[in-house]
C-alpha positions in Angstrom: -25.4 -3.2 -11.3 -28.9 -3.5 -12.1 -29.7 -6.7 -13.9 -33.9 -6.7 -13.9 -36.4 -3.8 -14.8 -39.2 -3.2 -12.2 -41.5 -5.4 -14.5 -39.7 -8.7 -13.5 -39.5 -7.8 -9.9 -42.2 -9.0 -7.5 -44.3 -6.6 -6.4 -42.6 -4.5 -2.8 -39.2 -5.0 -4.1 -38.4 -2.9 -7.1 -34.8 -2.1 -7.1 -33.9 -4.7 -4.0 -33.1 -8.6 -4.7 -32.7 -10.6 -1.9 -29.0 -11.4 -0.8 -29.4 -15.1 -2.5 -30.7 -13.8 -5.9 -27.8 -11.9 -5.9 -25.4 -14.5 -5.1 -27.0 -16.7 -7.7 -26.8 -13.9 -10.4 -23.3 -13.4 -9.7 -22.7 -17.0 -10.4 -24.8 -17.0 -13.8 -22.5 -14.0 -15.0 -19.3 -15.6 -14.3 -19.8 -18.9 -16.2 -17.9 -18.1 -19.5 -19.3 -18.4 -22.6 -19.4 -21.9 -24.4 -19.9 -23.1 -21.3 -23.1 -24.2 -18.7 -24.0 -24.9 -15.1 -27.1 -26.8 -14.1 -29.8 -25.2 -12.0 -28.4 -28.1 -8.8 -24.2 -27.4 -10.2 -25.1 -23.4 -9.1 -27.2 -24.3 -5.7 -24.1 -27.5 -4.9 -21.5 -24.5 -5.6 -23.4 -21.6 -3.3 -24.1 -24.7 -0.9 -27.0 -23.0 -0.6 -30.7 -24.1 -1.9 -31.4 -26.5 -4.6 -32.2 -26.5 -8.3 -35.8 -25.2 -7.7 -34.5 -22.2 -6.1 -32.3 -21.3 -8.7 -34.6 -21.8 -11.6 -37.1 -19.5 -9.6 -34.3 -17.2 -8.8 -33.5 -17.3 -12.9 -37.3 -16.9 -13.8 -38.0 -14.0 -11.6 -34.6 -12.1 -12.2 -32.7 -13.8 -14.8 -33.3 -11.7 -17.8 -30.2 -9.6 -17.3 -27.7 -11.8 -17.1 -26.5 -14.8 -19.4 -29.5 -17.1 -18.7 -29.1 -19.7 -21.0 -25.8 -20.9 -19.5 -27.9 -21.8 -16.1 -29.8 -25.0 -17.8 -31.8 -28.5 -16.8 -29.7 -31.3 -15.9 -31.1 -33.1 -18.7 -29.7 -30.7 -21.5 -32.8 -29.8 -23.0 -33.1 -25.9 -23.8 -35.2 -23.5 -21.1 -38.7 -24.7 -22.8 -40.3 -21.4 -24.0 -37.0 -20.0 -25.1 -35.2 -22.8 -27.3 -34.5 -20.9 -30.3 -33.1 -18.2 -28.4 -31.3 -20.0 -26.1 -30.1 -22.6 -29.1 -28.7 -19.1 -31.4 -27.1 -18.3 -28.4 -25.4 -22.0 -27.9 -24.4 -22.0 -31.2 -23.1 -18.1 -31.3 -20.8 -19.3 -28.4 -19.8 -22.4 -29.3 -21.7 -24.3 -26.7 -20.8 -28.4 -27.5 -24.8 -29.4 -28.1 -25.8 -33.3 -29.0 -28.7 -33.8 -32.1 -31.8 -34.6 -30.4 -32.6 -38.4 -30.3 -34.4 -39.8 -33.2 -37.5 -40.9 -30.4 -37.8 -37.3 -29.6 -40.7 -35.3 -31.2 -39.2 -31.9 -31.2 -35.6 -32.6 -32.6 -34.5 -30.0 -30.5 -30.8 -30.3 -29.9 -29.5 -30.8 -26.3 -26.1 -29.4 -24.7 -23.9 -32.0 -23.9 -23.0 -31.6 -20.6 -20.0 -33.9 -20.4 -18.5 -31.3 -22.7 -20.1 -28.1 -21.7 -20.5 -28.3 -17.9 -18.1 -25.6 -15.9 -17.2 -26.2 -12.6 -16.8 -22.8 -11.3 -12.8 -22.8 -11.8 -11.2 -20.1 -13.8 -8.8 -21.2 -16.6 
């Protein structure tokens, strides 16, 4: 299936990801909605990588699957893309947490103790 145009593929490999793209692609399309896995929950469950891989792998191919379920461990919205990524949340049913009253942007945060999948159907 192609998930990326040729715009958001590096230059020499239009219509090619490499093998762990893939893998980390697949893994973003089959967390169900309402739900999340951190950048480090997807690397941990490929037991491959780390969380800077995946968020590289997510910014350079990303756009055609369900990135806002791939998010920072810290629950804060892909910076950029928070009001997508919040109507998105809240179209799902994602559990989100009101932002602290220190924080300047009063963006809300997922709450991970309720959101976070752990790769298991059911």
């Amino acid at each position: 299936m192609a998930r990326v145009s040729d715009e958001h593929v590096p230059e020499g490999e239009a219509g090619e990801l490499p093998a762990y793209a893939e893998r980390v692609l697949d893994v973003a399309e089959a967390i169900p909605p309402g739900k999340v896995m951190t950048y480090g929950d997807v690397a941990e469950w490929l037991e491959e990588g780390g969380p800077r891989q995946v968020g590289r792998v997510m910014a350079l191919y990303g756009g055609g699957v369900p990135w806002w379920r791939v998010v920072r461990a810290d629950g804060r919205p892909l910076p950029g893309a928070e009001r997508k990524a919040l109507a998105r949340y809240r179209e799902e049913g994602t559990p989100l947490r009101d932002a602290a009253r220190s924080a300047g942007d009063r963006i809300p945060r997922l709450d991970l103790a309720r959101a976070r999948w752990d790769g298991t159907r059911g």
